[in-house]
mmCIF file of the N, C-alpha and C atoms, coordinates in Angstrom:
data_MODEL
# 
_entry.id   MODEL 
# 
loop_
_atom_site.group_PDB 
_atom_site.id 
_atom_site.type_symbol 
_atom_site.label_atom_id 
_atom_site.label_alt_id 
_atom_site.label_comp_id 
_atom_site.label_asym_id 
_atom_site.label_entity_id 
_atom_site.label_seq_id 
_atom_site.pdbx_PDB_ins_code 
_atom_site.Cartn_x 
_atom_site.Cartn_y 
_atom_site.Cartn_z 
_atom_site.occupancy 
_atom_site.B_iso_or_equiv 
_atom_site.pdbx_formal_charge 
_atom_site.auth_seq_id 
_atom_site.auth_comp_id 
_atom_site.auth_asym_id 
_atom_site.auth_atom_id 
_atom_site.pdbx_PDB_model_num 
ATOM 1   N N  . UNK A 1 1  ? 28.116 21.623  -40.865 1.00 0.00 ? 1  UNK A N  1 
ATOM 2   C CA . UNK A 1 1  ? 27.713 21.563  -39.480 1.00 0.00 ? 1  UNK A CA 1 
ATOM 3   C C  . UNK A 1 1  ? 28.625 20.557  -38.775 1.00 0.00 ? 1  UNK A C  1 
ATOM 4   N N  . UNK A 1 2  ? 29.532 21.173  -37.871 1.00 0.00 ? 2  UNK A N  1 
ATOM 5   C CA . UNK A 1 2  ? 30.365 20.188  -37.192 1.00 0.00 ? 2  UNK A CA 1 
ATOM 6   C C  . UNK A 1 2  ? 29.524 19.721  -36.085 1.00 0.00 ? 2  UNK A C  1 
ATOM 7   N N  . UNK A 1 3  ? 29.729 18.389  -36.022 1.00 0.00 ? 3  UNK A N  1 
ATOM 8   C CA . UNK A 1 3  ? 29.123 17.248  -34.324 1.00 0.00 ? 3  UNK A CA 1 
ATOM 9   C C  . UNK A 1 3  ? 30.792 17.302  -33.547 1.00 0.00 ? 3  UNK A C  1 
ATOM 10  N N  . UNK A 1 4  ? 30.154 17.799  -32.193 1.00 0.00 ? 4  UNK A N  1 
ATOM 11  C CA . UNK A 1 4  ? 30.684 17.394  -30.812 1.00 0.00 ? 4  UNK A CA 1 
ATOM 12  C C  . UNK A 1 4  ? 30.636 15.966  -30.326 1.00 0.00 ? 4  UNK A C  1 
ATOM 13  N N  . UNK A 1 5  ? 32.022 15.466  -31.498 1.00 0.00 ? 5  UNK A N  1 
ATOM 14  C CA . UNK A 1 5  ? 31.804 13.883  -30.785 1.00 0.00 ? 5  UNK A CA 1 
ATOM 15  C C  . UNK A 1 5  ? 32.265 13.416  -29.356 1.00 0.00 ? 5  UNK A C  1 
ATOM 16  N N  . UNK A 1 6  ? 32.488 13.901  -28.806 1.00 0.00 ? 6  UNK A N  1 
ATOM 17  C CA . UNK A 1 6  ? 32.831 13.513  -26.801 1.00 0.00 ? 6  UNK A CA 1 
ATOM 18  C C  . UNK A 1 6  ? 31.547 13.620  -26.739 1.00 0.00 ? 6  UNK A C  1 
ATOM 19  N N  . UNK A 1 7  ? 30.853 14.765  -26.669 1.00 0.00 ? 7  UNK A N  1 
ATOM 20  C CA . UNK A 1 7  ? 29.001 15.431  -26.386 1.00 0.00 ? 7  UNK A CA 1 
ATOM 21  C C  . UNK A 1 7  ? 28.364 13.766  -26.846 1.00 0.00 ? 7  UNK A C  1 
ATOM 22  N N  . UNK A 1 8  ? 28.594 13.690  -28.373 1.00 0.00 ? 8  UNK A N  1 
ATOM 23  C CA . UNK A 1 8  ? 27.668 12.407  -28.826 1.00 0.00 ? 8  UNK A CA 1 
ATOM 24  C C  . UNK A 1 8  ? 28.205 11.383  -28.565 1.00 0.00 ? 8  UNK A C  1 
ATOM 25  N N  . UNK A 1 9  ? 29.197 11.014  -27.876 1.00 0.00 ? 9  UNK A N  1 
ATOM 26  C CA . UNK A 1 9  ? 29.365 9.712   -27.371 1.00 0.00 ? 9  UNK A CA 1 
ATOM 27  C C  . UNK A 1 9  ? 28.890 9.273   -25.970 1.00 0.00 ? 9  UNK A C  1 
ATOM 28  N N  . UNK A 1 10 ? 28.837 10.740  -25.177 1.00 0.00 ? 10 UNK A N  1 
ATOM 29  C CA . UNK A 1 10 ? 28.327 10.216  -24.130 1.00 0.00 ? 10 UNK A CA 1 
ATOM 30  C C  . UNK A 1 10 ? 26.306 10.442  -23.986 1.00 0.00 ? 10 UNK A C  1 
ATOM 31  N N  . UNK A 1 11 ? 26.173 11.003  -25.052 1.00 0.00 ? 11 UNK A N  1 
ATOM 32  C CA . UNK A 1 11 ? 24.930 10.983  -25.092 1.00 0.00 ? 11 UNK A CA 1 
ATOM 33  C C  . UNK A 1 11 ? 24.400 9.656   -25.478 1.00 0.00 ? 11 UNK A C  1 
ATOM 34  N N  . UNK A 1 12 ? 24.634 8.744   -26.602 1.00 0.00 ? 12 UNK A N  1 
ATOM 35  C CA . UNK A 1 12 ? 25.206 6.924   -27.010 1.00 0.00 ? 12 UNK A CA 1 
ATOM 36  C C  . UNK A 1 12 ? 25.526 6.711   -25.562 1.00 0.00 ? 12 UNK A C  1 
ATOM 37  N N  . UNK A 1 13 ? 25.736 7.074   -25.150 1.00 0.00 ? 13 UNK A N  1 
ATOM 38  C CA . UNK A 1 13 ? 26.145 6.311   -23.745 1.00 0.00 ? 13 UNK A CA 1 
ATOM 39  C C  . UNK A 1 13 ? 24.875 5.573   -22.877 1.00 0.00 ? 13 UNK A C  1 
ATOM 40  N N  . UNK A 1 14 ? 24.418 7.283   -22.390 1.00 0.00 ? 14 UNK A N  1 
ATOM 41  C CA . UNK A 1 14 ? 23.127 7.424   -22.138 1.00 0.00 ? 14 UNK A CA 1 
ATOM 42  C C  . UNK A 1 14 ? 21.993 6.842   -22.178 1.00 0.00 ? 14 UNK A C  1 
ATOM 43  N N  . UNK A 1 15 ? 21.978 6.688   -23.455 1.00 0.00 ? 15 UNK A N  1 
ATOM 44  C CA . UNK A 1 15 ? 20.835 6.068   -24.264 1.00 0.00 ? 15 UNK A CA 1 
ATOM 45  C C  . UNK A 1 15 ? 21.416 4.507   -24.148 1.00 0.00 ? 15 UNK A C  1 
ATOM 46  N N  . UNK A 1 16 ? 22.485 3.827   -24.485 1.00 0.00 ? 16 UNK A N  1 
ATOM 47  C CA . UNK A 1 16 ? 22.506 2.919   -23.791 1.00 0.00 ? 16 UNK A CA 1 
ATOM 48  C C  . UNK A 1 16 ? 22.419 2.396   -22.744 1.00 0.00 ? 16 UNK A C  1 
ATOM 49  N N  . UNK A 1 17 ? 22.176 3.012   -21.467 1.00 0.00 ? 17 UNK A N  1 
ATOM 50  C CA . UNK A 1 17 ? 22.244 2.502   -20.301 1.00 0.00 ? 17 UNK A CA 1 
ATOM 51  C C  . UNK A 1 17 ? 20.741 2.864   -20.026 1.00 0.00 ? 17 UNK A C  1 
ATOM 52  N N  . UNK A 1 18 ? 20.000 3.628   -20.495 1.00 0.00 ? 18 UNK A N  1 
ATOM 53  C CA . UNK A 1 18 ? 18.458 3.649   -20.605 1.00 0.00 ? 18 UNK A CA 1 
ATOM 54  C C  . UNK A 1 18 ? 17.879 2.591   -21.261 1.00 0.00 ? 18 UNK A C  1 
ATOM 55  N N  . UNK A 1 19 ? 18.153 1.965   -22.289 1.00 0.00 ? 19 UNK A N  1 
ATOM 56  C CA . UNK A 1 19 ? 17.417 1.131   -22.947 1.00 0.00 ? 19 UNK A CA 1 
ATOM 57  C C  . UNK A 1 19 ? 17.243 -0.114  -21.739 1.00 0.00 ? 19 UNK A C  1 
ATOM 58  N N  . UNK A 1 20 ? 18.276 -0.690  -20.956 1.00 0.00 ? 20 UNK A N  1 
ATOM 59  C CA . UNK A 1 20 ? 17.839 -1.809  -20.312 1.00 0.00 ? 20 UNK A CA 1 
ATOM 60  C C  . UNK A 1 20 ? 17.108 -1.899  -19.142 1.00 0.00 ? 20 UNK A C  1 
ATOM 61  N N  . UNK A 1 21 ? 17.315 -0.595  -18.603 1.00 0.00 ? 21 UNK A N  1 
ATOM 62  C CA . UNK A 1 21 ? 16.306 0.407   -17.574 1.00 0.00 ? 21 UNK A CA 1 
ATOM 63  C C  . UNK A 1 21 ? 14.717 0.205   -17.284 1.00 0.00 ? 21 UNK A C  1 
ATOM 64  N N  . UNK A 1 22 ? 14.275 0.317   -19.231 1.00 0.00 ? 22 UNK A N  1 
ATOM 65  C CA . UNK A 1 22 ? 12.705 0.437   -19.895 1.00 0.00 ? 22 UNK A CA 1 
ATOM 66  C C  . UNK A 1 22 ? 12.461 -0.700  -19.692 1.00 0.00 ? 22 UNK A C  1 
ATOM 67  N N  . UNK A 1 23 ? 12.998 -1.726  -19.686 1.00 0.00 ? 23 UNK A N  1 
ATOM 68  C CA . UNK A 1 23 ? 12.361 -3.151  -19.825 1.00 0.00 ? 23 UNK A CA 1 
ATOM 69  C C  . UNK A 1 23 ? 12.670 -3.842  -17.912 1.00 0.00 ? 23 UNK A C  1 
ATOM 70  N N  . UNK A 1 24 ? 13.822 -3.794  -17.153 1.00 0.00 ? 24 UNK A N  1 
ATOM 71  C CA . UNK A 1 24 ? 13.936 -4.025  -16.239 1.00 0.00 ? 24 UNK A CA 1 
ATOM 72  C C  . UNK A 1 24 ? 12.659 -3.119  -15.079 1.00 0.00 ? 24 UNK A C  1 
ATOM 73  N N  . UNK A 1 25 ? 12.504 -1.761  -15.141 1.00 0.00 ? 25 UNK A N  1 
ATOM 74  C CA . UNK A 1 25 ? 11.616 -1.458  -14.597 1.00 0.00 ? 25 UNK A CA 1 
ATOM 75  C C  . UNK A 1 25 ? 10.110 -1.956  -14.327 1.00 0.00 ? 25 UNK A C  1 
ATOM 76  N N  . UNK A 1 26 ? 9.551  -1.598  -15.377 1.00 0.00 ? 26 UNK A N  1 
ATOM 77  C CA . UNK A 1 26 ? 7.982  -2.068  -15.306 1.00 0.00 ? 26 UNK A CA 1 
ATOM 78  C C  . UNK A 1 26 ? 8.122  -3.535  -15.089 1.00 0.00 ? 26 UNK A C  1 
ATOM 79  N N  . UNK A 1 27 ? 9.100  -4.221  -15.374 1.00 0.00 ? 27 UNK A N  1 
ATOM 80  C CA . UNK A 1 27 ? 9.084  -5.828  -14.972 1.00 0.00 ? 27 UNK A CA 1 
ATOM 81  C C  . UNK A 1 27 ? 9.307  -5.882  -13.488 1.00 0.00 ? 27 UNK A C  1 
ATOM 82  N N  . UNK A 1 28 ? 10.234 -4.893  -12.342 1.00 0.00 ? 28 UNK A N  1 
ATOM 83  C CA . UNK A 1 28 ? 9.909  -5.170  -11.500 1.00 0.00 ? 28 UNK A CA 1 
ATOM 84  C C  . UNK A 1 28 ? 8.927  -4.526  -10.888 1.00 0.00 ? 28 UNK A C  1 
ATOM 85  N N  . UNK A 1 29 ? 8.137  -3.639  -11.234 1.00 0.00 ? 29 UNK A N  1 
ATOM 86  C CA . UNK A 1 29 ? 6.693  -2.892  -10.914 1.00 0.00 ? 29 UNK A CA 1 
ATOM 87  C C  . UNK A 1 29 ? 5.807  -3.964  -11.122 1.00 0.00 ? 29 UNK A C  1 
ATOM 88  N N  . UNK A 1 30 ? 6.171  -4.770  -12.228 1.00 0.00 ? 30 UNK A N  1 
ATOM 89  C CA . UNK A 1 30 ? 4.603  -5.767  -12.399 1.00 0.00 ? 30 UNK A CA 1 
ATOM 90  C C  . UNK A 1 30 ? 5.065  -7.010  -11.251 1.00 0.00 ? 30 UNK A C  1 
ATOM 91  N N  . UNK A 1 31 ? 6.167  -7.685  -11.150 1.00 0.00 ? 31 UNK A N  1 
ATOM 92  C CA . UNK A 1 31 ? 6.505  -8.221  -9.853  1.00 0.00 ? 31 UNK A CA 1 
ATOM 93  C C  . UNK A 1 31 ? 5.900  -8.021  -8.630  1.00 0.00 ? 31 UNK A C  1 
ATOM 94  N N  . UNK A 1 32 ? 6.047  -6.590  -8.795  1.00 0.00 ? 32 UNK A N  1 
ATOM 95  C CA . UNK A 1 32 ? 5.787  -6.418  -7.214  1.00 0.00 ? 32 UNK A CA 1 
ATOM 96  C C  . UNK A 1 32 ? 4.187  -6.304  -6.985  1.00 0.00 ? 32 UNK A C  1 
ATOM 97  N N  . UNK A 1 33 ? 3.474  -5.902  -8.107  1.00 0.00 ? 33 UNK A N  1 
ATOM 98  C CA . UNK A 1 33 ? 2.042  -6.162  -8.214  1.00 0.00 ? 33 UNK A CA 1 
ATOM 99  C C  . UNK A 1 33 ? 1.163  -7.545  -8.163  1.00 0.00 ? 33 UNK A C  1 
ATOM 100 N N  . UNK A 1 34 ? 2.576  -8.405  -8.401  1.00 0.00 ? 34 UNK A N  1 
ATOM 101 C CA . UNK A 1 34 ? 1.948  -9.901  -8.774  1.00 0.00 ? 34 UNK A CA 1 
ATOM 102 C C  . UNK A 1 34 ? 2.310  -10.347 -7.038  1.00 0.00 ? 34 UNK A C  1 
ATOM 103 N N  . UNK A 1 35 ? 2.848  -10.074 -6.516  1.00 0.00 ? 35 UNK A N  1 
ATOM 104 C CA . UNK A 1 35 ? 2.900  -10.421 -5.077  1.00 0.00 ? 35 UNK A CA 1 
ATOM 105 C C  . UNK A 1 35 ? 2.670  -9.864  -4.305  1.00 0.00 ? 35 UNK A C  1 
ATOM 106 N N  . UNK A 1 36 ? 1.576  -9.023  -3.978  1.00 0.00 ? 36 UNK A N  1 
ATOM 107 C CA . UNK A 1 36 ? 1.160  -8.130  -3.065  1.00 0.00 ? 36 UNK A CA 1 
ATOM 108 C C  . UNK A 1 36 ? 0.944  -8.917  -1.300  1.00 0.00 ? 36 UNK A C  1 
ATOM 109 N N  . UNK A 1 37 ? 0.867  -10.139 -1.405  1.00 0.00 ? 37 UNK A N  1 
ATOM 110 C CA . UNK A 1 37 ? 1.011  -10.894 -0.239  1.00 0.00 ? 37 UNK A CA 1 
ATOM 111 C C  . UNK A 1 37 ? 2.536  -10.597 0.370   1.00 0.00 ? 37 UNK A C  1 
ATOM 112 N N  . UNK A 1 38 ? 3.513  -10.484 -0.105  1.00 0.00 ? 38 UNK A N  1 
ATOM 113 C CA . UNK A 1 38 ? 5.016  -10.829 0.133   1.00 0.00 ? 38 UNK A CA 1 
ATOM 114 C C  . UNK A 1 38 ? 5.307  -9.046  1.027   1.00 0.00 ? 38 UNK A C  1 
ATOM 115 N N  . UNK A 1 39 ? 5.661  -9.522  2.326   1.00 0.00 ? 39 UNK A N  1 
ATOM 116 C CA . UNK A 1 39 ? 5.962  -8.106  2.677   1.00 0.00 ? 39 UNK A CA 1 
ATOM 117 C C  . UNK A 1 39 ? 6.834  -7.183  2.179   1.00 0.00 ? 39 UNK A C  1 
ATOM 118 N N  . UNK A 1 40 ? 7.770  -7.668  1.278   1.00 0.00 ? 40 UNK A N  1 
ATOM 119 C CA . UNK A 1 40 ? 8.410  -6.963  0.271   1.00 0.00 ? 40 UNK A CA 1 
ATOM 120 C C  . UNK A 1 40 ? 7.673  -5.737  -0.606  1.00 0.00 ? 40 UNK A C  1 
ATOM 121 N N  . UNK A 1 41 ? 6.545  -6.170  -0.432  1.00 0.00 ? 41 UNK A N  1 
ATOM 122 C CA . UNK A 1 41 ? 5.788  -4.996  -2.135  1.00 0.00 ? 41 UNK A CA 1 
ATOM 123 C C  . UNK A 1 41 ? 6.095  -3.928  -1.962  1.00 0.00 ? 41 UNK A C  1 
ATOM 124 N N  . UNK A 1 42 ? 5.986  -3.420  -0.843  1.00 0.00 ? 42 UNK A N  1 
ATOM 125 C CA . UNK A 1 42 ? 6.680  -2.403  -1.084  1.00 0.00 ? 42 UNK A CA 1 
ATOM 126 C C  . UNK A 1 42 ? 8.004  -1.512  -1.579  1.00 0.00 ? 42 UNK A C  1 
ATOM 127 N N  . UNK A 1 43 ? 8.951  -2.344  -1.139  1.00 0.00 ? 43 UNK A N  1 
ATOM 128 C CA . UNK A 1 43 ? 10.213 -1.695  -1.190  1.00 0.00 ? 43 UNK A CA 1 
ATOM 129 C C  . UNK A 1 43 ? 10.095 -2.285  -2.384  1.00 0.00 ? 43 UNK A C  1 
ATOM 130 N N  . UNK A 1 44 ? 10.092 -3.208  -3.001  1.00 0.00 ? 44 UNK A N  1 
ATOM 131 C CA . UNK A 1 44 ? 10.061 -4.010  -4.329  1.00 0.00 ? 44 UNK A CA 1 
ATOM 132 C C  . UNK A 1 44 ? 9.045  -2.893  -5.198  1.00 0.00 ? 44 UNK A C  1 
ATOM 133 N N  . UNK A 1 45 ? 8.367  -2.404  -5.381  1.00 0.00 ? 45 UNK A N  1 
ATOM 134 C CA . UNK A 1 45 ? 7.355  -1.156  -6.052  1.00 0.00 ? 45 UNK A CA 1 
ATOM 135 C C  . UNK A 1 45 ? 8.291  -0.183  -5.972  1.00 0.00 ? 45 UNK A C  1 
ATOM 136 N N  . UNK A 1 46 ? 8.799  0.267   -4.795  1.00 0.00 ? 46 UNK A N  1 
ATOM 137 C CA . UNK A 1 46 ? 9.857  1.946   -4.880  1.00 0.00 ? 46 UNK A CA 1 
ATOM 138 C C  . UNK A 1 46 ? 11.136 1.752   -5.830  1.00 0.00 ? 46 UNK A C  1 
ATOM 139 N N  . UNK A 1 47 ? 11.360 0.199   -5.431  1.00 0.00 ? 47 UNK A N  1 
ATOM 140 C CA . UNK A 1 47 ? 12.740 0.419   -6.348  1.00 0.00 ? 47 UNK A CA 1 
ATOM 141 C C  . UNK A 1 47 ? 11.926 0.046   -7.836  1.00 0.00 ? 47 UNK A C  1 
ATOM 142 N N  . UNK A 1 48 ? 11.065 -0.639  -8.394  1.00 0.00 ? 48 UNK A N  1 
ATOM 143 C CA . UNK A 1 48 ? 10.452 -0.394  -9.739  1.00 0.00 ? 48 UNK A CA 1 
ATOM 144 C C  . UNK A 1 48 ? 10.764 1.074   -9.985  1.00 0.00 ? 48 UNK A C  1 
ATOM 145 N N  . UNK A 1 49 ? 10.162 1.991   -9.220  1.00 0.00 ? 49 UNK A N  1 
ATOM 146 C CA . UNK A 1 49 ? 9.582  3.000   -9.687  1.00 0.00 ? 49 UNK A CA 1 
ATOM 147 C C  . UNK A 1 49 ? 10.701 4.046   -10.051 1.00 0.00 ? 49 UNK A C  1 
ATOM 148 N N  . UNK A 1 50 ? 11.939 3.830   -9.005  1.00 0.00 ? 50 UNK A N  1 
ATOM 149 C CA . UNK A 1 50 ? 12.997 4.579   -9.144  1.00 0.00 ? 50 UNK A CA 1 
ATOM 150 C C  . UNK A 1 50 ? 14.212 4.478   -10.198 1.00 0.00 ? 50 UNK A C  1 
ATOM 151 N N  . UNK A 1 51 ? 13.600 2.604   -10.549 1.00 0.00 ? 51 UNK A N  1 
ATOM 152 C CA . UNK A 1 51 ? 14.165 2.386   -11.978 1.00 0.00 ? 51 UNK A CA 1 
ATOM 153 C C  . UNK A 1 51 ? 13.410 2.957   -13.183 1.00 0.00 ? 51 UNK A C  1 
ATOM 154 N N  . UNK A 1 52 ? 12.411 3.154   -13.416 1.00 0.00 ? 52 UNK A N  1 
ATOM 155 C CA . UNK A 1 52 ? 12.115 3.333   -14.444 1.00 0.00 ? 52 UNK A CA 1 
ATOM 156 C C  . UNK A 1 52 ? 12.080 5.326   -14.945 1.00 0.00 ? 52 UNK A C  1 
ATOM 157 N N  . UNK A 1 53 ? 12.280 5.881   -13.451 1.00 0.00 ? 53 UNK A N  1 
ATOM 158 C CA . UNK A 1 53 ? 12.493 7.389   -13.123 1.00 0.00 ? 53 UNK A CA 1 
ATOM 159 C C  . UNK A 1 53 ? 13.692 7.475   -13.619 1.00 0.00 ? 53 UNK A C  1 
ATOM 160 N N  . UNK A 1 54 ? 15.084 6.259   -13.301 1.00 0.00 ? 54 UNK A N  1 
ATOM 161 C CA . UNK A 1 54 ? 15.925 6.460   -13.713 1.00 0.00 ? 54 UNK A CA 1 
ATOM 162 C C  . UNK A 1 54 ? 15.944 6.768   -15.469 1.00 0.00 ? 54 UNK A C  1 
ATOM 163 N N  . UNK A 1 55 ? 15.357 5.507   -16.264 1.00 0.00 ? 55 UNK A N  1 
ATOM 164 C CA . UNK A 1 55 ? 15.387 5.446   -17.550 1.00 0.00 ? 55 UNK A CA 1 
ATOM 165 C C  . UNK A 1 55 ? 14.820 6.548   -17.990 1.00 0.00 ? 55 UNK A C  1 
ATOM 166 N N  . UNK A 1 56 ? 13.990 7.137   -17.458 1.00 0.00 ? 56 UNK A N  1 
ATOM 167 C CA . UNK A 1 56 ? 13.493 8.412   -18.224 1.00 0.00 ? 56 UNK A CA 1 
ATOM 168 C C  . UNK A 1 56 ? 14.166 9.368   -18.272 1.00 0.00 ? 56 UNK A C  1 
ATOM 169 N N  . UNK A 1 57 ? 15.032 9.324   -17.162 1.00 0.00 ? 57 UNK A N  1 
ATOM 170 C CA . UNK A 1 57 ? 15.924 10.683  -17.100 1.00 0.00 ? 57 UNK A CA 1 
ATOM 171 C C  . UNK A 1 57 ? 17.214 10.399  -17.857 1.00 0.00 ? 57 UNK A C  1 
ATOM 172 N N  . UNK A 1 58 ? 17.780 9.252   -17.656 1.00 0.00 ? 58 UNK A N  1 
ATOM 173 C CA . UNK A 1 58 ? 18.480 8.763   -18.687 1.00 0.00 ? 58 UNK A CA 1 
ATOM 174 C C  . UNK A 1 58 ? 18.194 9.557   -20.531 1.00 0.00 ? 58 UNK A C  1 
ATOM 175 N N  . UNK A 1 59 ? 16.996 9.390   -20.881 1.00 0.00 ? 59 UNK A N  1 
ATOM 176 C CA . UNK A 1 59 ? 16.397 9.009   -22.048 1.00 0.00 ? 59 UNK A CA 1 
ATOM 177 C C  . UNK A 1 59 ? 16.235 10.563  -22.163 1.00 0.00 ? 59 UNK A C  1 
ATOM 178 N N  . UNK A 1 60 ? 15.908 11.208  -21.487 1.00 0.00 ? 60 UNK A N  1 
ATOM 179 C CA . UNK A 1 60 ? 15.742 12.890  -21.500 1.00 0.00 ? 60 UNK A CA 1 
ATOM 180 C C  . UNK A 1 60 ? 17.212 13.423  -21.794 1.00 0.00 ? 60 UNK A C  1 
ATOM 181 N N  . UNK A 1 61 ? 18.235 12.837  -20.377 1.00 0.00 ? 61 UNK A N  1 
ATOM 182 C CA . UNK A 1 61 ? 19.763 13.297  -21.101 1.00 0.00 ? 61 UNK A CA 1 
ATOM 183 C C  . UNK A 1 61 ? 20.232 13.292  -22.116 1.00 0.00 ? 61 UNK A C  1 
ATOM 184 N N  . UNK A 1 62 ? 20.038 12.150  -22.224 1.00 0.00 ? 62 UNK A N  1 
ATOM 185 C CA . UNK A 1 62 ? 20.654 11.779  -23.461 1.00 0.00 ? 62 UNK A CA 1 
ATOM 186 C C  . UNK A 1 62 ? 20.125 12.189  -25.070 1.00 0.00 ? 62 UNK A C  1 
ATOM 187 N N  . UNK A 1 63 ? 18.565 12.679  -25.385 1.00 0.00 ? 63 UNK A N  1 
ATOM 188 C CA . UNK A 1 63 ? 18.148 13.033  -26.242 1.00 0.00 ? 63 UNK A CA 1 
ATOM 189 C C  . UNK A 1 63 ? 18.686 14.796  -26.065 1.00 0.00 ? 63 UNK A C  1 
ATOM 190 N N  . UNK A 1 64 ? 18.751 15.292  -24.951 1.00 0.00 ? 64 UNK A N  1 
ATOM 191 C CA . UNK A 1 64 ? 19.117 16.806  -24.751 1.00 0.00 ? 64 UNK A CA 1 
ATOM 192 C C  . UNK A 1 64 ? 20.627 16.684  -25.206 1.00 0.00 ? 64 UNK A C  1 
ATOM 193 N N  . UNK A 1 65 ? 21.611 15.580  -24.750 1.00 0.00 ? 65 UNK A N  1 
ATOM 194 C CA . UNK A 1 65 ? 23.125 16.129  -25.339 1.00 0.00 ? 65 UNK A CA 1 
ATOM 195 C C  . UNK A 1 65 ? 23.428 15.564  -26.642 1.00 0.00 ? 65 UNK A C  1 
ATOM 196 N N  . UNK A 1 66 ? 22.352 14.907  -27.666 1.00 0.00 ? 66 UNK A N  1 
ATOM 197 C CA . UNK A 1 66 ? 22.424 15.098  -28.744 1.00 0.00 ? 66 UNK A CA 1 
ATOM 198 C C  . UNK A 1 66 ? 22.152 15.975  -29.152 1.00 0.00 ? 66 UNK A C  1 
ATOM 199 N N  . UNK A 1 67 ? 21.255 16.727  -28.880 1.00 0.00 ? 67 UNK A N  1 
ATOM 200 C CA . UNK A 1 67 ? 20.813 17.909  -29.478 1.00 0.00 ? 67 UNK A CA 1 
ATOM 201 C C  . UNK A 1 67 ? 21.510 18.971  -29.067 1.00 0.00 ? 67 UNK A C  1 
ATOM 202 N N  . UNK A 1 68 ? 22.455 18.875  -28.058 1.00 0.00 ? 68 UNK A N  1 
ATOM 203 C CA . UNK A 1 68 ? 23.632 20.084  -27.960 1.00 0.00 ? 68 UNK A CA 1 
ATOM 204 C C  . UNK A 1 68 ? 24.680 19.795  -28.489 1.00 0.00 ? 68 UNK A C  1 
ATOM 205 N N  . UNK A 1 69 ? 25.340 18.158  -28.752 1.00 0.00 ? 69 UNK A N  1 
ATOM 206 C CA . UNK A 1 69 ? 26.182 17.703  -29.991 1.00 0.00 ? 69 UNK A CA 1 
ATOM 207 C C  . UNK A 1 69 ? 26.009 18.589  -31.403 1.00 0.00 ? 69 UNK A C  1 
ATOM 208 N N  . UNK A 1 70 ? 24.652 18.381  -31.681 1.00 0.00 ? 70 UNK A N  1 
ATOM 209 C CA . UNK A 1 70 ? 24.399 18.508  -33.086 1.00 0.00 ? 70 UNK A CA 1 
ATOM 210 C C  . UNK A 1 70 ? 24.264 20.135  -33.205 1.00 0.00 ? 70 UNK A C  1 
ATOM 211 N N  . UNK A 1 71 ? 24.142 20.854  -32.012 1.00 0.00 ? 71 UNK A N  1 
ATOM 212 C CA . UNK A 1 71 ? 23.296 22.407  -32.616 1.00 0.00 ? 71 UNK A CA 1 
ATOM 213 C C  . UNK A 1 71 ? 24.527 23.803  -31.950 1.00 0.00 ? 71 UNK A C  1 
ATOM 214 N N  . UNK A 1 72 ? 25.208 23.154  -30.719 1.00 0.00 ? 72 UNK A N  1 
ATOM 215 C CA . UNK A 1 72 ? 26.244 24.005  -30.264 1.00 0.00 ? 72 UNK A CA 1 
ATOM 216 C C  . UNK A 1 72 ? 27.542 23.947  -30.105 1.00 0.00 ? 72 UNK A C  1 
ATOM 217 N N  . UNK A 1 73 ? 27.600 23.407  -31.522 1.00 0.00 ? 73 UNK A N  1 
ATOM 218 C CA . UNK A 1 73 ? 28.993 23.009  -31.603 1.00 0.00 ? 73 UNK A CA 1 
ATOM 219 C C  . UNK A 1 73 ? 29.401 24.124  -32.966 1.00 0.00 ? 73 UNK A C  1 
ATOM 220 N N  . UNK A 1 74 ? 30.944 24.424  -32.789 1.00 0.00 ? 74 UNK A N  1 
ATOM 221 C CA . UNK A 1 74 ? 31.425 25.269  -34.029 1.00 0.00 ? 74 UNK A CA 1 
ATOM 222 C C  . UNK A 1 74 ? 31.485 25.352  -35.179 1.00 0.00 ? 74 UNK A C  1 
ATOM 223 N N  . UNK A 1 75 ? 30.538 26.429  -35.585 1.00 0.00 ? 75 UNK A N  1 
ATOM 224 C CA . UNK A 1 75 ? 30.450 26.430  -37.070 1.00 0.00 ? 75 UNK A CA 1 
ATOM 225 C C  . UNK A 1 75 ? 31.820 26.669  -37.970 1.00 0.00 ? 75 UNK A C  1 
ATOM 226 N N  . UNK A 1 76 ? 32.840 25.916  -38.074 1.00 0.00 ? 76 UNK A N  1 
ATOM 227 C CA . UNK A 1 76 ? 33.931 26.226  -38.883 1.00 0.00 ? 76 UNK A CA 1 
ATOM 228 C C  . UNK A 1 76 ? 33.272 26.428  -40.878 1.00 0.00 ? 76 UNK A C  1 
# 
């Protein structure tokens, strides 16, 4: 079974730039929960939310172009 290593490197990619995503997000979601006085909460909550939308989609790519690394690549 040959691997599409360009495919799996940028899928490693992926997944690296998701991992710091998971932890930066909900930290600024709980921020913005811990200051609900600060007229910020809001925009401070959307961008939480759009970070952590990011990491998931990140985390979805990147598990999908391993699995096209590993399954549609040429059977020599």
């Amino acid at each position: 079974m040959a691997v599409d290593k360009e495919v799996l490197n940028k899928a490693i990619r992926n997944l690296a730039w998701a991992l710091p995503l998971m932890f930066i997000g909900p930290s600024v979601i709980y921020n913005a929960f811990i200051n609900k006085q600060n007229v910020w909460h809001y925009l401070v909550l959307a961008i939480g939310i759009v970070i952590s939308l990011g990491a998931v989609f990140l985390l979805f790519k990147g598990v999908q172009l391993i699995v096209k690394s590993l399954f549609d690549g040429n059977d020599d």
